[in-house]
C-alpha positions as CSV (number, residue, x, y, z in Angstrom):
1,X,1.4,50.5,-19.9
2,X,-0.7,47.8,-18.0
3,X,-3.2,46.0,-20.0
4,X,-6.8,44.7,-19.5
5,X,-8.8,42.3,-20.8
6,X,-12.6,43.6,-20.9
7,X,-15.3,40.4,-20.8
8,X,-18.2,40.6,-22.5
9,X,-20.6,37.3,-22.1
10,X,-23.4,36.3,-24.0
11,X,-26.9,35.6,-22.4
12,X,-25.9,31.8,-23.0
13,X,-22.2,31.6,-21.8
14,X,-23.4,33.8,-18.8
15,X,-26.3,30.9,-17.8
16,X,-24.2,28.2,-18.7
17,X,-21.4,29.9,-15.9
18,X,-24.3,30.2,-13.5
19,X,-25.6,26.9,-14.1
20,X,-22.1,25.4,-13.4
21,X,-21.9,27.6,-9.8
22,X,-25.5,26.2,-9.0
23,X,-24.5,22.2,-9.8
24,X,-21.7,22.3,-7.8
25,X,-20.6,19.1,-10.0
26,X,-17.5,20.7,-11.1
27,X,-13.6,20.8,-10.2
28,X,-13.1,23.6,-8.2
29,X,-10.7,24.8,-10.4
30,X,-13.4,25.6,-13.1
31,X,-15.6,26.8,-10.6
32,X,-13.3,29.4,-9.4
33,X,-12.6,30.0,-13.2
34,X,-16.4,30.5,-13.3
35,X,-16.7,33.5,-10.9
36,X,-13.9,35.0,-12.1
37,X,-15.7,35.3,-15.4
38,X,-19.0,36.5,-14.0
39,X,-17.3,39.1,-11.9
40,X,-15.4,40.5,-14.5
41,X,-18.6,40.7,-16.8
42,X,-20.3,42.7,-14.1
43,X,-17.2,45.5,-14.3
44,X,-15.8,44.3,-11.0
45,X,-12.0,45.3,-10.9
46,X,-9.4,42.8,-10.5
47,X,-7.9,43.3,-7.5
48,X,-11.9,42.9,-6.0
49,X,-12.5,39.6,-7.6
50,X,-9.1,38.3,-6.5
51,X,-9.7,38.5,-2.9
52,X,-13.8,37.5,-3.2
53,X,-13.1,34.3,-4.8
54,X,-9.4,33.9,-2.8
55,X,-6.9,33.3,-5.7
56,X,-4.1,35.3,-6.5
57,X,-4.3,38.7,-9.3
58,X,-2.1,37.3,-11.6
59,X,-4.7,34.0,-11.8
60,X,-7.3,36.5,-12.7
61,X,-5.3,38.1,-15.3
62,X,-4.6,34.8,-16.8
63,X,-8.2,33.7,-16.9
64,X,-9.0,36.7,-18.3
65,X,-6.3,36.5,-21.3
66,X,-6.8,32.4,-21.6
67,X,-10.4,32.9,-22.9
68,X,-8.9,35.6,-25.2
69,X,-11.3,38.4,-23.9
70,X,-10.2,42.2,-26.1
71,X,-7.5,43.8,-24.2
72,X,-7.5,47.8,-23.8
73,X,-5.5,50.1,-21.7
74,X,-6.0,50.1,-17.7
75,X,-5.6,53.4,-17.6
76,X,-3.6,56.8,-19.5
77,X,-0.1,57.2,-18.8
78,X,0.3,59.7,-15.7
79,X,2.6,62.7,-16.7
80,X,5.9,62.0,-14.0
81,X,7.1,64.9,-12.1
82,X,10.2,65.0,-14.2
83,X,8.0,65.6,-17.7
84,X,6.2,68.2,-16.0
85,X,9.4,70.0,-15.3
86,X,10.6,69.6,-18.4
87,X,7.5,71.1,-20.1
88,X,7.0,73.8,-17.5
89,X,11.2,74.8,-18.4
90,X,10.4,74.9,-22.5
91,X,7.7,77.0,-21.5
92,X,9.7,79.7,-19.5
93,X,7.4,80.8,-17.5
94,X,6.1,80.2,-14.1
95,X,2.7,79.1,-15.4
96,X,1.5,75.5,-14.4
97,X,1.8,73.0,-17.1
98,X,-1.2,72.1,-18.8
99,X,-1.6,68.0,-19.3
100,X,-2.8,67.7,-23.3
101,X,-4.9,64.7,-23.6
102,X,-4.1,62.0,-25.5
103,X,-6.5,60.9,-28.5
């Protein structure tokens, strides 16, 4: 299962971020770091704010995990074509499965 890391910024960390972008005073490193951040904290997915601010997904991912943001599931696990078959055969009949949500 892939995981996420969900960021959530305080009023403060998100205008000391912004003030860092508006100085310009800063490696560029950090900076990148920066929008990264901000992204994330406005729900942008990944793969978005990889190719806005030009770095790679996995540098993303790690910014993401380095500030030690909550992870949580991307997504539920899709039923494969080959567990569907299996629960359509226990079933016996020629009914479509039914996908039972996970809680």
């Amino acid at each position: 299962m892939n995981i996420c890391y969900r960021v959530e910024l305080s009023e403060a960390e998100r205008a000391e971020l912004q003030g860092m972008l508006s100085s310009g005073k800063h490696a560029a490193r950090k900076l990148k770091r920066a929008q990264i951040l901000l992204a994330a904290n406005a729900g942008v997915p990944d793969e978005t704010i990889a190719q806005s601010v030009v770095v790679g997904g996995s540098t993303v991912y790690r910014t993401k995990l380095s500030f030690g943001f909550e992870p949580r599931p991307c997504r539920l696990p899709s039923v494969s074509l080959y567990m569907a078959r299996g629960i359509f055969k226990a079933r016996g009949s020629r009914a479509a499965p039914t996908v039972v949500p996970l809680s």
